[in-house]
C-alpha positions as YAML, in Angstrom:
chain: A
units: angstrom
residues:
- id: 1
  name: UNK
  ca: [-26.11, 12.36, -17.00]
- id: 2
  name: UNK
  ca: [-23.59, 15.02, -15.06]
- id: 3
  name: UNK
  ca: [-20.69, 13.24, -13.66]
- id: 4
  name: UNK
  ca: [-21.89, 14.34, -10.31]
- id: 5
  name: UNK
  ca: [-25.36, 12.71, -10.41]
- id: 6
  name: UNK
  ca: [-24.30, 9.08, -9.85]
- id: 7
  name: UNK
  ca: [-21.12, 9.72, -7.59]
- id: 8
  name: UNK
  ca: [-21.75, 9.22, -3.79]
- id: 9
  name: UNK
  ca: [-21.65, 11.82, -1.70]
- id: 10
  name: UNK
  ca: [-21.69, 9.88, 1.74]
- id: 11
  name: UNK
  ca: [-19.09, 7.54, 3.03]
- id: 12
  name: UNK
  ca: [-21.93, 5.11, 3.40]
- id: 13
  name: UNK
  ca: [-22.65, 5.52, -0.03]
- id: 14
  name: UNK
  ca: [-18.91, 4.83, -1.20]
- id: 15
  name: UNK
  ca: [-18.15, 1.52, 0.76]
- id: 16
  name: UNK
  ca: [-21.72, 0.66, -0.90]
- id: 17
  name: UNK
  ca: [-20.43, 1.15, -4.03]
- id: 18
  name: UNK
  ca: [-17.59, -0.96, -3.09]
- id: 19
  name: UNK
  ca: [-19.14, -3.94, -1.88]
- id: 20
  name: UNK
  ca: [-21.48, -3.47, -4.29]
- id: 21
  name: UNK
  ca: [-17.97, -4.29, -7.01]
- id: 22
  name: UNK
  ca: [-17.65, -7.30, -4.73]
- id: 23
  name: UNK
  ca: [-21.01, -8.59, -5.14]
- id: 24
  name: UNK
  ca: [-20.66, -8.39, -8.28]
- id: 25
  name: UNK
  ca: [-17.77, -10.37, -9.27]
- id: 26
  name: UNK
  ca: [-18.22, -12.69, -7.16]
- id: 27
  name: UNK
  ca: [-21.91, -13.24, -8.67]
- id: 28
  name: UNK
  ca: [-20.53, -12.85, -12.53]
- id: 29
  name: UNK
  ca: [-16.89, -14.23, -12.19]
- id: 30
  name: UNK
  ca: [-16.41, -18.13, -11.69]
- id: 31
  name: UNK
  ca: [-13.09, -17.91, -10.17]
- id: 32
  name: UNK
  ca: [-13.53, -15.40, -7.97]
- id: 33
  name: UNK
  ca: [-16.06, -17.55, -6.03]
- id: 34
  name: UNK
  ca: [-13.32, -20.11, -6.41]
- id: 35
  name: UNK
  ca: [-10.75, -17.59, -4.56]
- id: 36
  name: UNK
  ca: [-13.08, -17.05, -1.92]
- id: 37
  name: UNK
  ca: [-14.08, -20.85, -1.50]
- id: 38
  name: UNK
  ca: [-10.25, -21.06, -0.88]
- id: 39
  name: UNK
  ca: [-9.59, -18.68, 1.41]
- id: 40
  name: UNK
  ca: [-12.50, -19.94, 3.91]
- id: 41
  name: UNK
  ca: [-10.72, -23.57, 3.02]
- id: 42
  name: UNK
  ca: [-7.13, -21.79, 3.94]
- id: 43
  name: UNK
  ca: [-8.70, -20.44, 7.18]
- id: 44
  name: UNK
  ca: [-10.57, -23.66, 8.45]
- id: 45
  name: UNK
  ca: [-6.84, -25.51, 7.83]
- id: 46
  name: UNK
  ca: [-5.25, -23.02, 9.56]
- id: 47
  name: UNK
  ca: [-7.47, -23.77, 12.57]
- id: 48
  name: UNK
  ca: [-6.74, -27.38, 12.31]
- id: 49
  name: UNK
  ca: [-3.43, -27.44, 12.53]
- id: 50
  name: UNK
  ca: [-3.49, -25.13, 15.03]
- id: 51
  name: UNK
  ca: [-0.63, -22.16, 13.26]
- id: 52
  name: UNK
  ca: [0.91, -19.29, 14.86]
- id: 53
  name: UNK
  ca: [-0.27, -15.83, 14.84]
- id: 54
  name: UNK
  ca: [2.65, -15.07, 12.13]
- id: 55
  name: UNK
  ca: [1.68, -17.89, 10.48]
- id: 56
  name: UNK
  ca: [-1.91, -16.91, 10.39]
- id: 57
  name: UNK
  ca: [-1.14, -13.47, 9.57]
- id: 58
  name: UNK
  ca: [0.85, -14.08, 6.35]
- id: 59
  name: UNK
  ca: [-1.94, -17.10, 5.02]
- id: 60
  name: UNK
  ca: [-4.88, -14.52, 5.44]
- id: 61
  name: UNK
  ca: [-2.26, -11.37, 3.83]
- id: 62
  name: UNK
  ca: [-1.93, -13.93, 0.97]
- id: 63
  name: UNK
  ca: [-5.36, -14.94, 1.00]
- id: 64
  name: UNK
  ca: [-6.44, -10.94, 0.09]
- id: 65
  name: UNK
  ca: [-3.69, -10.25, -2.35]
- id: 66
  name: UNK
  ca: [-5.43, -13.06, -4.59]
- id: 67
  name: UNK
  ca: [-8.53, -11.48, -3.94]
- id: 68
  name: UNK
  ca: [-7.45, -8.18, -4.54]
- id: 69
  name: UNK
  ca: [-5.66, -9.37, -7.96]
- id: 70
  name: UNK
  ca: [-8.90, -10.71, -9.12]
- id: 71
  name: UNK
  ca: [-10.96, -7.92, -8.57]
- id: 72
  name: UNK
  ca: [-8.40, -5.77, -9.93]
- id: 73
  name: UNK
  ca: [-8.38, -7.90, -13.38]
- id: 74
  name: UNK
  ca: [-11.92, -8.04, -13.27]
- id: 75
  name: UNK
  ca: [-12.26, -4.74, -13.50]
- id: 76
  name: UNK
  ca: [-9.54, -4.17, -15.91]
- id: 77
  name: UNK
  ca: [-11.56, -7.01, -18.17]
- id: 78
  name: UNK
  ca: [-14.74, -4.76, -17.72]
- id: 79
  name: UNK
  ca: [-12.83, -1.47, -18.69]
- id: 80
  name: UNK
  ca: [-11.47, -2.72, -21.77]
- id: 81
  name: UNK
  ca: [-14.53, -4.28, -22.77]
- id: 82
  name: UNK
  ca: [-16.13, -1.00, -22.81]
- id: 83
  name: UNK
  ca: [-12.90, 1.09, -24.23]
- id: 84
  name: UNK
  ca: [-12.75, -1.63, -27.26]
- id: 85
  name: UNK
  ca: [-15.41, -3.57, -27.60]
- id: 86
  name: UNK
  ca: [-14.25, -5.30, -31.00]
- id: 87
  name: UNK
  ca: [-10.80, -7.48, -30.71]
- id: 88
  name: UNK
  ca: [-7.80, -5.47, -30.71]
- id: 89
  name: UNK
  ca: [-4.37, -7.18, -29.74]
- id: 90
  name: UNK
  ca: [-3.44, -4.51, -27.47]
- id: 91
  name: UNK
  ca: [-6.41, -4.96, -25.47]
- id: 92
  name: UNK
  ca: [-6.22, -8.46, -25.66]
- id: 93
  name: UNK
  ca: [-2.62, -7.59, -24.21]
- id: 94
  name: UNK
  ca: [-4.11, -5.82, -21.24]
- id: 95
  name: UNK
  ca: [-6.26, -8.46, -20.37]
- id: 96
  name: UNK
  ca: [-3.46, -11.17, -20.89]
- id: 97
  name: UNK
  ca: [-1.35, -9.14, -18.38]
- id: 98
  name: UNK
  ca: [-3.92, -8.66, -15.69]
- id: 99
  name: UNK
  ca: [-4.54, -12.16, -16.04]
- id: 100
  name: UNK
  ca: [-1.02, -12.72, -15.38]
- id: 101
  name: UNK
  ca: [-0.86, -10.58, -12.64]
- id: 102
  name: UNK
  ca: [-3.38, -13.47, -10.92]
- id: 103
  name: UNK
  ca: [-1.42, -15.70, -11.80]
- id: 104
  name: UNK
  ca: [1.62, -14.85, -10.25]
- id: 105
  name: UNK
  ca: [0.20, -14.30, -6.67]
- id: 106
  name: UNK
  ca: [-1.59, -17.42, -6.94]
- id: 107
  name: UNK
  ca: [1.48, -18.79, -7.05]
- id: 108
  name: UNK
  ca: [2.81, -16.79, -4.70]
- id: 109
  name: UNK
  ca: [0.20, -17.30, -2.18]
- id: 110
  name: UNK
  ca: [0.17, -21.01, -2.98]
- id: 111
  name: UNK
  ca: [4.37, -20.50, -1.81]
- id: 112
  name: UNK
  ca: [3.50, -18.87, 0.98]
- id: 113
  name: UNK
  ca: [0.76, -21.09, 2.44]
- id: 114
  name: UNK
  ca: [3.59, -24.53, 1.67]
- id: 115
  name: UNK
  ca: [5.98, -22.42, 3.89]
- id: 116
  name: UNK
  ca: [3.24, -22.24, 6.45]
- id: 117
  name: UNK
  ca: [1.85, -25.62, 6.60]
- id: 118
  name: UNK
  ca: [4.01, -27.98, 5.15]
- id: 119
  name: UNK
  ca: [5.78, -28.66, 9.05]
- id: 120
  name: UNK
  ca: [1.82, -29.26, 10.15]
- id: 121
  name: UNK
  ca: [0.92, -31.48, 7.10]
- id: 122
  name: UNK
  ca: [4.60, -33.25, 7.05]
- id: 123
  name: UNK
  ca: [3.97, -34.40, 10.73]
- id: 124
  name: UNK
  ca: [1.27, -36.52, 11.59]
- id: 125
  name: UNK
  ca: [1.01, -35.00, 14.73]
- id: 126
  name: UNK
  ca: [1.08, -31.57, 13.81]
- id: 127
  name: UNK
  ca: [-2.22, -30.71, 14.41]
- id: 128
  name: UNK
  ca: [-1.65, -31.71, 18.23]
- id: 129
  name: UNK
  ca: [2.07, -30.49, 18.62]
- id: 130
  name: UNK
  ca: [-0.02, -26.89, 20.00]
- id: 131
  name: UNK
  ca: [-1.03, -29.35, 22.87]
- id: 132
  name: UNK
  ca: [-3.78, -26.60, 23.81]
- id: 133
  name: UNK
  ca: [-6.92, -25.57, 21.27]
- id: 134
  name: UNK
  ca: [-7.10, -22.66, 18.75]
- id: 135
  name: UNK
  ca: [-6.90, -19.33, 21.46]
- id: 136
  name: UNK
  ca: [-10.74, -17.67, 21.61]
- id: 137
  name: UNK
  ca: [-9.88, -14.37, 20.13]
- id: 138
  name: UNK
  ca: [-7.89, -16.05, 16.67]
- id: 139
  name: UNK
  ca: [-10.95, -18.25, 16.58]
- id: 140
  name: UNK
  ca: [-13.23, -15.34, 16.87]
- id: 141
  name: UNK
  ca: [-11.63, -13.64, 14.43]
- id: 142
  name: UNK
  ca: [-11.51, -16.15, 11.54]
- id: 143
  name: UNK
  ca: [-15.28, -17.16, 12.33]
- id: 144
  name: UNK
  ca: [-16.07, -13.69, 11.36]
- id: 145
  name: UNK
  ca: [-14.37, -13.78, 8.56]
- id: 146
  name: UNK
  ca: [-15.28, -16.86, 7.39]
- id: 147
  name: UNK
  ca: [-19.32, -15.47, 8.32]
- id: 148
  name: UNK
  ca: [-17.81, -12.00, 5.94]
- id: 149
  name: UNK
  ca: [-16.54, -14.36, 3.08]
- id: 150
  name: UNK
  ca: [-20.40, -16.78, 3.18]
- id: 151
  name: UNK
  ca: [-22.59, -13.71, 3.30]
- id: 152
  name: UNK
  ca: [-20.48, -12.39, 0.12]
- id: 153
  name: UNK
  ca: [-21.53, -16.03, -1.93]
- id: 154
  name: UNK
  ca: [-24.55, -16.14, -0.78]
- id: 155
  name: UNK
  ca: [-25.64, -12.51, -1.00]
- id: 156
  name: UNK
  ca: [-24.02, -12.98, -5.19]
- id: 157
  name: UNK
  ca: [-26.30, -16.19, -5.07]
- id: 158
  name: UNK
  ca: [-29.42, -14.82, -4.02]
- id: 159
  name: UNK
  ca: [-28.79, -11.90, -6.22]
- id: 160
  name: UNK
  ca: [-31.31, -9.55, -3.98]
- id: 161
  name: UNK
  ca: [-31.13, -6.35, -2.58]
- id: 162
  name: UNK
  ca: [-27.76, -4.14, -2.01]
- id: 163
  name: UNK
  ca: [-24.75, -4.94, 0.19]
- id: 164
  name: UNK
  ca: [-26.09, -2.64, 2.65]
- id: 165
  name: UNK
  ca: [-29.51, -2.57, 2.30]
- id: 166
  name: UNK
  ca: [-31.18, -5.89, 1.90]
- id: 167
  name: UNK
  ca: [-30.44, -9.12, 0.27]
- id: 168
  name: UNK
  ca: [-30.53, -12.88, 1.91]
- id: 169
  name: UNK
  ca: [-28.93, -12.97, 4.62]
- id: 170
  name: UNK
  ca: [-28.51, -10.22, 6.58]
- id: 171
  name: UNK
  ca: [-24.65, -9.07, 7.38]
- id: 172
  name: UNK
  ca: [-25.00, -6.95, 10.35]
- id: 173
  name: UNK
  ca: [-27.04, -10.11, 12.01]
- id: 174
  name: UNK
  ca: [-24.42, -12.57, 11.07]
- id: 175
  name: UNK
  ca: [-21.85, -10.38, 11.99]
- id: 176
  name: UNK
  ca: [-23.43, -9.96, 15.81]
- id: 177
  name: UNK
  ca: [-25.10, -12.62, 16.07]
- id: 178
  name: UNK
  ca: [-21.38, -14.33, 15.84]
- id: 179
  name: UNK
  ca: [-19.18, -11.82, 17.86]
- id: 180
  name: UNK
  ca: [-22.11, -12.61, 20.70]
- id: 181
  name: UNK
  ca: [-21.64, -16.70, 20.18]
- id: 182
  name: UNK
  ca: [-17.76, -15.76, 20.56]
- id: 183
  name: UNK
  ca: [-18.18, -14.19, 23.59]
- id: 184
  name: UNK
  ca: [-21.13, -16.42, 25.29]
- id: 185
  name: UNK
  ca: [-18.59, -19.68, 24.77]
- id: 186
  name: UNK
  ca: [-15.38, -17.80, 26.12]
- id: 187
  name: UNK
  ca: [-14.74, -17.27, 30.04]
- id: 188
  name: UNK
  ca: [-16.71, -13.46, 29.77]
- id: 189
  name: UNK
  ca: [-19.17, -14.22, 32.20]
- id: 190
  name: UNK
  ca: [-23.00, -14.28, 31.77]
- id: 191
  name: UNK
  ca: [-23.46, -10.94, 32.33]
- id: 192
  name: UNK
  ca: [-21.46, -10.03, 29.01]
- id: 193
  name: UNK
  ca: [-22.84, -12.86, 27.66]
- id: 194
  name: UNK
  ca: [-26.29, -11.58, 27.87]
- id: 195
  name: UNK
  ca: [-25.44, -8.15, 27.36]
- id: 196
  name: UNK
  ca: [-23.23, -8.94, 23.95]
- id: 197
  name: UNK
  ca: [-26.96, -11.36, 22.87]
- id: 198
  name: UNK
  ca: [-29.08, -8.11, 23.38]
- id: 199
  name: UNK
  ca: [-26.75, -6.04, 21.61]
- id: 200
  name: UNK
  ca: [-27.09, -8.65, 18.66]
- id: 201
  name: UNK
  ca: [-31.07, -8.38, 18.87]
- id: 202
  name: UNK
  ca: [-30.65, -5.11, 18.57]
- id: 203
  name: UNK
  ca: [-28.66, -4.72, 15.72]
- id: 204
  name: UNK
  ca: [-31.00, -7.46, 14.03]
- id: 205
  name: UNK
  ca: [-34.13, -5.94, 15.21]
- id: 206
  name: UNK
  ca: [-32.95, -2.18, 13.84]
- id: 207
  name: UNK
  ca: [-32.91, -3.72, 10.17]
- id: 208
  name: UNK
  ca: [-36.11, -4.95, 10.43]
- id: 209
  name: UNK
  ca: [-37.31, -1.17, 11.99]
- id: 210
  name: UNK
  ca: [-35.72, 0.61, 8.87]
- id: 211
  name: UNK
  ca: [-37.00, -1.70, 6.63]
- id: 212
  name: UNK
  ca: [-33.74, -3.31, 5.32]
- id: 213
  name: UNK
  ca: [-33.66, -6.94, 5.87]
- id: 214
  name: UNK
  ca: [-36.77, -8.36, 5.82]
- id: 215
  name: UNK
  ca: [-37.78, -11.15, 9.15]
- id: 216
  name: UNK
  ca: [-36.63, -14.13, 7.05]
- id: 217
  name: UNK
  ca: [-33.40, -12.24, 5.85]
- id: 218
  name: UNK
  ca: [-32.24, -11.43, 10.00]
- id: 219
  name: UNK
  ca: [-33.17, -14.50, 11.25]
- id: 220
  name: UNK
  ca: [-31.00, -16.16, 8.00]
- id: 221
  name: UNK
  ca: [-28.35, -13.84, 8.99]
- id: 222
  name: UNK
  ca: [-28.34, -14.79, 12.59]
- id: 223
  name: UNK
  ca: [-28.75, -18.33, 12.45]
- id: 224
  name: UNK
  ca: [-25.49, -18.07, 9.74]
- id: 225
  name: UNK
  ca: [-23.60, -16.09, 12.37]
- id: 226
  name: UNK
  ca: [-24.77, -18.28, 15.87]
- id: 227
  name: UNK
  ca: [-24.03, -21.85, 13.53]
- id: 228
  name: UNK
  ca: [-21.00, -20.56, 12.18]
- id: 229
  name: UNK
  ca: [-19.54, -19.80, 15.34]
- id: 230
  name: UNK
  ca: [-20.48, -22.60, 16.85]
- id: 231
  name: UNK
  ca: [-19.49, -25.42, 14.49]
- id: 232
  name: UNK
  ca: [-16.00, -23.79, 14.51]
- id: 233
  name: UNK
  ca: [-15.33, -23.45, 17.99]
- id: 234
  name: UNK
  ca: [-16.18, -27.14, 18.23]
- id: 235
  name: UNK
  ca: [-14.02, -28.68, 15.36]
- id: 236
  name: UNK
  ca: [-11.18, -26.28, 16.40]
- id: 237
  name: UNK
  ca: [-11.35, -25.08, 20.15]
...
């Protein structure tokens, strides 16, 4: 097969490709669906003790640099699998080394998230020193994430479909269907509110027009996104 037969030529077809590589460790490698059990558990502390925006910055930067290492050795595990496929102490180097290289920012993040939490956890009042709930637009933020991070499990559960074309649930529904629950519980308005629920429906309901995301698969995806939302801003607003 020419080289150019199986590249993509869209930038559709590229970020595919990449969250197709996600997919797929996270379906084949047991601790990257520990990593990304973490993170969510990293976020959903965060919002209980209420952190600062720096705070919550450098958690979540530390959160993706373990995820990043472990897709990075994953793939480095993959190539020299194929480059030697019988044992070979350099390659067993290589893979000894990228495993290292997960190690260390474990440890780092692990560092990093003691700095940030340790004056929450040490206190037993930490999680009310704030005096005010989690601000909407932080908490709006990490639901989404936290909605990105489930339909990545779940999607490598399921094991159906393409990132961006199918597969239980559906994304772009969860997605919405959560950035419209943000808005509907903040001060907006119902005008917005409304509006920001059609524009969800219509997102979900142009899946199920190009034949996508089957009727199960959007309303999955939106009752992932609306429950999501909600359960957080409860617990944490």
């Amino acid at each position: 097969m020419n080289r150019e037969d199986w590249r993509p030529g869209t930038w559709l077809g590229k970020v595919n490709c990449a969250v197709e590589g996600v997919l797929w460790a996270a379906k084949t490698q047991r601790h990257m669906r520990y990593h990304f059990t973490a993170a969510i558990a990293v976020l959903l502390v965060a919002l209980f003790y209420q952190v600062s925006i720096v705070e919550l910055i450098l958690l979540s930067l530390a959160a993706t640099l373990v995820l990043f290492a472990e897709l990075v050795n994953t793939a480095l595990e993959v190539l020299v699998d194929l480059v030697s496929p019988e044992y070979h102490p350099l390659a067993q180097r290589a893979k000894d080394v990228a495993a290292g290289a997960v190690l260390v920012t474990s440890c780092g993040a692990i560092l990093i998230g003691y700095l940030a939490l340790c004056r929450y956890i040490s206190s037993p009042s930490g999680a009310a020193a704030a005096g005010v709930g989690q601000p909407p637009v932080e908490l709006a933020v990490i639901s989404i994430l936290v909605i990105i991070i489930l339909v990545v499990l779940l999607k490598a559960r399921f094991g159906k479909g393409s990132p961006l074309h199918g597969g239980m649930p559906s994304g772009h529904s969860a997605i919405a269907f959560s950035i419209a629950t943000s808005i509907a519980i903040s001060s907006a308005g119902p005008l917005f509110s409304v509006l920001a629920l059609a524009m969800a429906a219509m997102v979900s309901h142009s899946r199920l027009l190009l034949g996508i995301h089957s009727c199960w698969e959007v309303v999955a995806g939106a009752l992932l996104g609306v429950g999501t939302t909600l359960l957080l801003f409860m617990l944490f607003a």
